[in-house]
TIPA-106326 format. One line per 10 residues: number of its first residue (from 0); their letters; for each residue x, y, z of C-alpha. Coordinates in Angstrom, 3 decimals. Layout:
N
NUM = a = X/Y/Z | ... .
//
This chain:
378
0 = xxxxxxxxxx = 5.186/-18.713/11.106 | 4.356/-19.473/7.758 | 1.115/-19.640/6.342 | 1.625/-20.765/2.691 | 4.941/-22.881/1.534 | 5.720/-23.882/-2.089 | 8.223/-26.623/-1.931 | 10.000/-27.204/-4.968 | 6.819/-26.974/-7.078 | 6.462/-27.486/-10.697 .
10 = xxxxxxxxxx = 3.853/-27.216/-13.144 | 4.261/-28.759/-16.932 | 1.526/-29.212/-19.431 | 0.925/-31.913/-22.016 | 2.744/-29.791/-24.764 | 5.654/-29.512/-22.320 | 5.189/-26.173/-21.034 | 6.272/-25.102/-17.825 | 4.385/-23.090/-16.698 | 6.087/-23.240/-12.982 .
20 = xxxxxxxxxx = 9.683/-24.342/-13.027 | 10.815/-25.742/-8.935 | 9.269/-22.437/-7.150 | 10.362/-22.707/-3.520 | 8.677/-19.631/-1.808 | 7.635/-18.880/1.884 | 4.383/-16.719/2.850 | 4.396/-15.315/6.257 | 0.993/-15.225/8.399 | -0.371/-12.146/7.504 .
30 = xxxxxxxxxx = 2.035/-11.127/4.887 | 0.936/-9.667/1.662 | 2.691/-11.477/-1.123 | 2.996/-9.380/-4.686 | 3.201/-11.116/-7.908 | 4.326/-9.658/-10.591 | 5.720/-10.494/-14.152 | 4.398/-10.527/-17.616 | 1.620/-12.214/-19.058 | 2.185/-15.970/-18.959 .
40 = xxxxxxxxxx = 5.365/-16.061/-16.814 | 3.243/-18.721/-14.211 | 2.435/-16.424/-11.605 | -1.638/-16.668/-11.666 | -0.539/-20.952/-12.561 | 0.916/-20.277/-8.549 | -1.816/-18.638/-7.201 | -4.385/-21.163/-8.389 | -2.325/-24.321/-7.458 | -3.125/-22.761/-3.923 .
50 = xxxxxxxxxx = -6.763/-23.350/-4.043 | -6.440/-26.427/-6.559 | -7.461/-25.024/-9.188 | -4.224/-25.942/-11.057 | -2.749/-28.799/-10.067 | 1.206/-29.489/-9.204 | 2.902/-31.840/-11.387 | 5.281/-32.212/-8.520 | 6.431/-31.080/-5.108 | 3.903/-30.031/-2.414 .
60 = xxxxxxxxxx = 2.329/-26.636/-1.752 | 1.613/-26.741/2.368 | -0.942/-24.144/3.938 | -0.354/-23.572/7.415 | 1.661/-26.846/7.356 | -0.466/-29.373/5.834 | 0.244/-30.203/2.269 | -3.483/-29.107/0.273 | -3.012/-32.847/-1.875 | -5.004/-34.324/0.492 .
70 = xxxxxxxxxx = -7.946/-31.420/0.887 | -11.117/-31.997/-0.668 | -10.701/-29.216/-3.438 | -14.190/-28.057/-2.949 | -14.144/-27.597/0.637 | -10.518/-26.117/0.592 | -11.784/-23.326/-1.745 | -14.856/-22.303/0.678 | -11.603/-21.569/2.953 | -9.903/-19.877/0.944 .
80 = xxxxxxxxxx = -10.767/-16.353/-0.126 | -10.797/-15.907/-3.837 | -10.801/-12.521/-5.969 | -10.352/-12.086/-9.201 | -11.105/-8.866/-12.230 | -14.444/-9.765/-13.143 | -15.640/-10.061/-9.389 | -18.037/-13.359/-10.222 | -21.206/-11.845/-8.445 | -24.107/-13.647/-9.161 .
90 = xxxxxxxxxx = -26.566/-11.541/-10.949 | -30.095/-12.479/-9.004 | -28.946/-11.895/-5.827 | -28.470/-8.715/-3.753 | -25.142/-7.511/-3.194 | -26.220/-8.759/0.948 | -26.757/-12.415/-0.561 | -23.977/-12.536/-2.901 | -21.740/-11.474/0.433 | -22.986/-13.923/2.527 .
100 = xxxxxxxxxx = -22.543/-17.290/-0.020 | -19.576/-18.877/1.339 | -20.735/-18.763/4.879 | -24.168/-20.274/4.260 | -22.522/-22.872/2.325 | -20.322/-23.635/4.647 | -23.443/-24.200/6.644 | -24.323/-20.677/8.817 | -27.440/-19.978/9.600 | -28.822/-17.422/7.164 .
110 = xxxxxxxxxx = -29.245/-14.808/9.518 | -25.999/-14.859/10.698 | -24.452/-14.967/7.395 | -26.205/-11.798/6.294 | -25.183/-10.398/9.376 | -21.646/-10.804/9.198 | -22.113/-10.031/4.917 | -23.501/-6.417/6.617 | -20.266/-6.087/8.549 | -18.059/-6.622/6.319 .
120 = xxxxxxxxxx = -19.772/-4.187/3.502 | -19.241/-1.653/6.003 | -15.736/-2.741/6.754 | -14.688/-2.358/3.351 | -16.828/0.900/2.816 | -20.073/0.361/1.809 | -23.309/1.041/3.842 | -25.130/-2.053/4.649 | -28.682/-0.360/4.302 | -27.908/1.580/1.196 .
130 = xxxxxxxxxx = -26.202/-0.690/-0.818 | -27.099/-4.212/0.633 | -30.677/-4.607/-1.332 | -28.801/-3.983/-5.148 | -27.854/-6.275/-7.241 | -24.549/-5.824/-9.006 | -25.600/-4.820/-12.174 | -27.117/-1.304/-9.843 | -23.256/-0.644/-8.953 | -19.996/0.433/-10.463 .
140 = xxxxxxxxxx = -17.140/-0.928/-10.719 | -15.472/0.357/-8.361 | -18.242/-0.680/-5.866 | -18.768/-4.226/-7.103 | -14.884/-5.110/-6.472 | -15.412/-4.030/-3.348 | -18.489/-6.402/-2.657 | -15.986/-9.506/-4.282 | -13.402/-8.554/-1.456 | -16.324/-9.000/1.268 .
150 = xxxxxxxxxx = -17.714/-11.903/-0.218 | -13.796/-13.157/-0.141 | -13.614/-12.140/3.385 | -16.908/-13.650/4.572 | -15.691/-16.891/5.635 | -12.784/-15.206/7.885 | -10.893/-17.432/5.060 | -6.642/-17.781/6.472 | -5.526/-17.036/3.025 | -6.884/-14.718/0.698 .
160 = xxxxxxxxxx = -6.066/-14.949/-3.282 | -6.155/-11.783/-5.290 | -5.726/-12.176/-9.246 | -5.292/-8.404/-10.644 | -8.683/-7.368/-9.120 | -8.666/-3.601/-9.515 | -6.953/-4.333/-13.074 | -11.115/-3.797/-14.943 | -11.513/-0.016/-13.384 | -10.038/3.156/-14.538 .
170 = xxxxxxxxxx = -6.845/4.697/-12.530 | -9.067/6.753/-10.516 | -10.520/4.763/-8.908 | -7.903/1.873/-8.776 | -5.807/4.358/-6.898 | -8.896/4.741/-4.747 | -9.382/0.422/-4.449 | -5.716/0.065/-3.776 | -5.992/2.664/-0.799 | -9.026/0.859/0.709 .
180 = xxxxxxxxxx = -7.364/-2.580/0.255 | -4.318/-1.241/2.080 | -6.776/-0.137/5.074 | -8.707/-3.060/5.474 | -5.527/-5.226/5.318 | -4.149/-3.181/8.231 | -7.103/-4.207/10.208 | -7.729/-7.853/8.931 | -3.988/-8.607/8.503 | -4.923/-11.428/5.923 .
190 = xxxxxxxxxx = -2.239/-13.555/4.124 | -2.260/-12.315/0.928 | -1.209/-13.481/-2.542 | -1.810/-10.687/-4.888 | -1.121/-11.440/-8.803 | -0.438/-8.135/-10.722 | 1.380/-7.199/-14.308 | 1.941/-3.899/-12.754 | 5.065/-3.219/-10.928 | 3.918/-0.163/-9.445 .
200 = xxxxxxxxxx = 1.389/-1.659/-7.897 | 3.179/-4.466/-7.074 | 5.456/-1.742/-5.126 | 3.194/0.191/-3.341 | 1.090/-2.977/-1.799 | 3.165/-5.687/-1.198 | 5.491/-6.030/1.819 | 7.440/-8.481/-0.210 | 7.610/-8.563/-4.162 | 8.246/-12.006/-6.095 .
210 = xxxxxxxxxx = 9.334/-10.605/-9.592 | 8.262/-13.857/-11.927 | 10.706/-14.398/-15.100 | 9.459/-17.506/-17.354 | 8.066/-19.729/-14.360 | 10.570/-18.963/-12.123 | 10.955/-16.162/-8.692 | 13.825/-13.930/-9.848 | 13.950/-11.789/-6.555 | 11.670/-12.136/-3.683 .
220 = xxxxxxxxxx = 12.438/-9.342/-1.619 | 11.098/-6.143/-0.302 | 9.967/-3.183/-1.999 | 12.706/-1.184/-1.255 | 15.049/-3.866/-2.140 | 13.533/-4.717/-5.257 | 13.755/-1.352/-6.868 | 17.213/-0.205/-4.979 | 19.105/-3.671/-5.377 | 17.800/-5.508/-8.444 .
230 = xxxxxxxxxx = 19.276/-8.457/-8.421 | 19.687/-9.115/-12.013 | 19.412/-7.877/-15.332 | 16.127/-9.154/-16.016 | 14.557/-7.946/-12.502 | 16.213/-3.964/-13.712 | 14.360/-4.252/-16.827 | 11.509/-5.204/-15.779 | 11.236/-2.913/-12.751 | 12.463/0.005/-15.376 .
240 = xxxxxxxxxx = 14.969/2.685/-15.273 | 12.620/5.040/-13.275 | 13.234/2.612/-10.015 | 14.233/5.448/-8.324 | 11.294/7.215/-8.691 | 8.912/3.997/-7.944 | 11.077/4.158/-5.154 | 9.884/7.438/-3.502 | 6.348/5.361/-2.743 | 8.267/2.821/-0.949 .
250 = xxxxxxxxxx = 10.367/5.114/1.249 | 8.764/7.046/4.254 | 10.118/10.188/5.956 | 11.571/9.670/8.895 | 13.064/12.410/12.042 | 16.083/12.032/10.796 | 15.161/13.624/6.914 | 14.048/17.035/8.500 | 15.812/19.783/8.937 | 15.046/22.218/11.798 .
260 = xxxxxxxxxx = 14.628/25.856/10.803 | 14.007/28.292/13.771 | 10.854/28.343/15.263 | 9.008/31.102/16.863 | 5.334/31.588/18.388 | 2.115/33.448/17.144 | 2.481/35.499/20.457 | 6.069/36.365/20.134 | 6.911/40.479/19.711 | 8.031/40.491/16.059 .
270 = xxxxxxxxxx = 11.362/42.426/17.044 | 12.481/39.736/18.613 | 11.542/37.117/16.653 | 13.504/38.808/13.790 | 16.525/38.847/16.188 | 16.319/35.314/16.783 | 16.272/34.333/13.018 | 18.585/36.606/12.197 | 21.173/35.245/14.942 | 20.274/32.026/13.093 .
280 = xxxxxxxxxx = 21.002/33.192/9.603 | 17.497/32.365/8.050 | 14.914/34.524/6.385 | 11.593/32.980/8.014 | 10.612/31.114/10.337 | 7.554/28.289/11.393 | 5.209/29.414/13.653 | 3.578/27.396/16.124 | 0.233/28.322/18.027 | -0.069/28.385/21.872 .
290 = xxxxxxxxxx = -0.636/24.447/21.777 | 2.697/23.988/19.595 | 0.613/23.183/16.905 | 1.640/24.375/13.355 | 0.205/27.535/11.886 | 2.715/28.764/9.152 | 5.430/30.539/8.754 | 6.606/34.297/8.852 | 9.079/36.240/6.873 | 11.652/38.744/8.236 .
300 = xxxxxxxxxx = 11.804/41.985/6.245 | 15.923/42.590/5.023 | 17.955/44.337/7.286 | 18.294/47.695/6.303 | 14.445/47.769/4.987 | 12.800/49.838/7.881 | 12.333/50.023/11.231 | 11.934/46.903/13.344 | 8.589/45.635/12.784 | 5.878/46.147/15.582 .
310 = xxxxxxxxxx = 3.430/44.138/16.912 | 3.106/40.154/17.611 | 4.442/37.235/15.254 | 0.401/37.012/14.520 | 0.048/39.596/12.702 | 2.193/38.719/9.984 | 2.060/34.932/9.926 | 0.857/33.258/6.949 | -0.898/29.918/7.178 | 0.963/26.595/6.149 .
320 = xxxxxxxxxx = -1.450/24.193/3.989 | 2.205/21.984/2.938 | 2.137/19.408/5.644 | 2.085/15.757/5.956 | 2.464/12.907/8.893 | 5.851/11.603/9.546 | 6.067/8.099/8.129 | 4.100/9.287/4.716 | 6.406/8.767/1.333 | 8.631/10.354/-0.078 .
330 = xxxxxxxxxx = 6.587/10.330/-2.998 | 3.792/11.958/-1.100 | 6.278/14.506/0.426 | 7.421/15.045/-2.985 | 3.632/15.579/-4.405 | 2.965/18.137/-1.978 | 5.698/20.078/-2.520 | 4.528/20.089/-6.521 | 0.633/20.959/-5.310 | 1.370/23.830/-3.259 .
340 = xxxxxxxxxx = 4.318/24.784/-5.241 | 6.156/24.810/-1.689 | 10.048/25.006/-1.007 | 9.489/23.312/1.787 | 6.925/21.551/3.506 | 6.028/20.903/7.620 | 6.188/17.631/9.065 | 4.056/16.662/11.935 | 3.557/13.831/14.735 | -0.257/13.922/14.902 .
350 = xxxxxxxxxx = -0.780/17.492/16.290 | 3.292/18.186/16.927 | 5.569/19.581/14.506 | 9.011/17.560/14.077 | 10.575/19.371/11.512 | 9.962/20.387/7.797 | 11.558/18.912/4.344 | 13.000/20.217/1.747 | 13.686/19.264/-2.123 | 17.469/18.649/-0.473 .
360 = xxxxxxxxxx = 16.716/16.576/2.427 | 14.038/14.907/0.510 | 16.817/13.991/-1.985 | 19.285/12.801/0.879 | 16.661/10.782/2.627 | 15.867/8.848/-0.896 | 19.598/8.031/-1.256 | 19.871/7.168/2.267 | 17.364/4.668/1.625 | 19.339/3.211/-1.700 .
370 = xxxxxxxx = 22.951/3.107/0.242 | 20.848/1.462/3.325 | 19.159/-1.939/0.372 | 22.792/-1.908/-1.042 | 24.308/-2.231/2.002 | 22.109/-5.068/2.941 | 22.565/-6.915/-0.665 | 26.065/-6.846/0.475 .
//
């Protein structure tokens, strides 16, 4: 179903600017929507004609089917959640009060209000009774974007507009925001317009990208799409000649990336787990504890070296700190491999191990990905 519709809308100003040139663009329920373009290409001019705060010059923008021209603007912005870089907290209240505004002006009973305002503080990561009594000037910035998406969410709004709100806060802690956000939309599952000059940020939010060119949607597409199949000139520019490493964010590791090196237990007799590499052709091995879980690994000594080593796989197993969930990025994948300076790293189903990835398979599974968008441009 869709939630938001833009049919065949246009924007022009007195001077004869436009702004928004005939955008015809569908929203999903629940869908996070990024865009992205340069300044002035008319894709904040979208995002406000949502809320009325800009004005079509003609066609109709629908939300959830009805077209918003005939919505008192006032009363379709208290249902509509609304974020933008400055935050817009109001300076004598407590960060509580400022959270519960739209509800109480929608007409909730205070108490309720401030109860749900508490709920959602925590929901997005801040402690009701530590942070509630400040006012926004006692926070940081990090923390007072955080109390402008719970404000947003108060209402339980069906749409919620987001104009480059972690844009004000140093990379840090953006990185942080942008974590958070994704979080709390995996719970929520909001409809989301989300207006951003950066495409890497674009990429690593959206589920669907609308690249803006001078008013008008050049690609709306996924992600992966996006940066494996641009679909013109202008979209490969703009997305940059590094789109293969943006891409890495967008692509997750899946079962069929890993590679399967032998495997052998902590109580295993070493003899024989050298045997059993050996008869495989490798030089170590990943060793699992009596639950299957992952441990590390263990190295056979050359042939030739010495006698057969003694004793249990245990006591010469090293520990493995290079793992990560199946499902994480390849760009994770890749920056753990870089942290722990690792040839290879372990890759786990919650507490079982499914494999490991290496610099090789890593590098398949991204061009898997790229033949897999081509394949579908086609």
């Amino acid at each position: 179903m869709n939630m938001l519709l833009f049919d065949h809308v246009t924007k022009r100003y007195p001077d004869g600017t436009r702004a928004v040139d005939d955008l015809c663009l569908e929203v999903a329920e629940g869908e996070l929507v990024t865009l992205v373009g340069p300044s002035g290409c008319g894709k904040t001019t979208t995002m406000k004609m949502v809320n009325r705060l800009e004005v079509p010059t003609s066609g109709r923008v629908l939300l959830n089917g009805e077209d918003i021209a005939g919505h008192d603007p006032v009363r379709l912005r208290r249902r509509i959640g609304y974020v933008i870089q400055q935050v817009g907290l109001f300076p004598h209240k407590t960060v509580l009060d400022n959270t519960a505004t739209v509800p109480v002006l929608l007409g909730e009973r205070r108490t309720a209000a401030r109860r749900r305002a508490a709920e959602l503080l925590e929901l997005v990561g801040l402690d009701p009774a530590v942070y509630g009594g400040r006012y926004p000037d006692q926070l940081s910035g990090g923390q007072r974007q955080r109390v402008g998406v719970a404000r947003a969410l108060a209402a339980d709004p069906p749409v919620l507009l987001m104009d480059e709100p972690f844009g004000a806060v140093d990379p840090v802690v953006r990185e942080h925001l942008q974590n958070e956000f994704l979080r709390l939309q995996a719970e929520v599952r909001k409809t989301v317009l989300f207006v951003t000059h950066d495409i890497e940020e674009a990429v690593r939010l959206g589920d669907r990208i609308a690249v803006f060119g001078q008013g008008r949607v050049e690609q709306f597409d996924t992600p992966a799409t996006v940066l494996g199949a641009p679909a013109n000139d202008y979209v490969a520019s703009f997305v940059g000649s590094d789109r293969g490493l943006k891409r890495l964010s967008v692509t997750p590791v899946e079962t069929a990336d890993l590679e399967q090196p032998p495997v052998v237990h902590l109580a295993d007799p070493m003899a024989l787990a050298c045997d059993r590499m050996r008869a495989e052709g490798a030089r170590w091995a990943v060793v699992l504890d009596e639950h299957d879980g992952l441990h590390g690994w263990v190295l056979i000594p050359p042939e030739g070296a010495g006698p057969q080593p003694e004793g249990t796989v245990a006591g010469r197993a090293r520990r493995m700190e290079a793992w990560l969930p199946v499902g994480a990025s390849l760009k994770q994948a890749f920056a753990t491999m870089l942290q722990y300076d690792a040839g290879w790293i372990a890759v786990l189903d919650g507490d079982r191990f499914l494999g490991v990835l290496t610099p090789a398979s890593l590098h398949a599974a991204l061009r898997r990905s790229v033949q897999e968008s081509a394949a579908v441009e086609v």
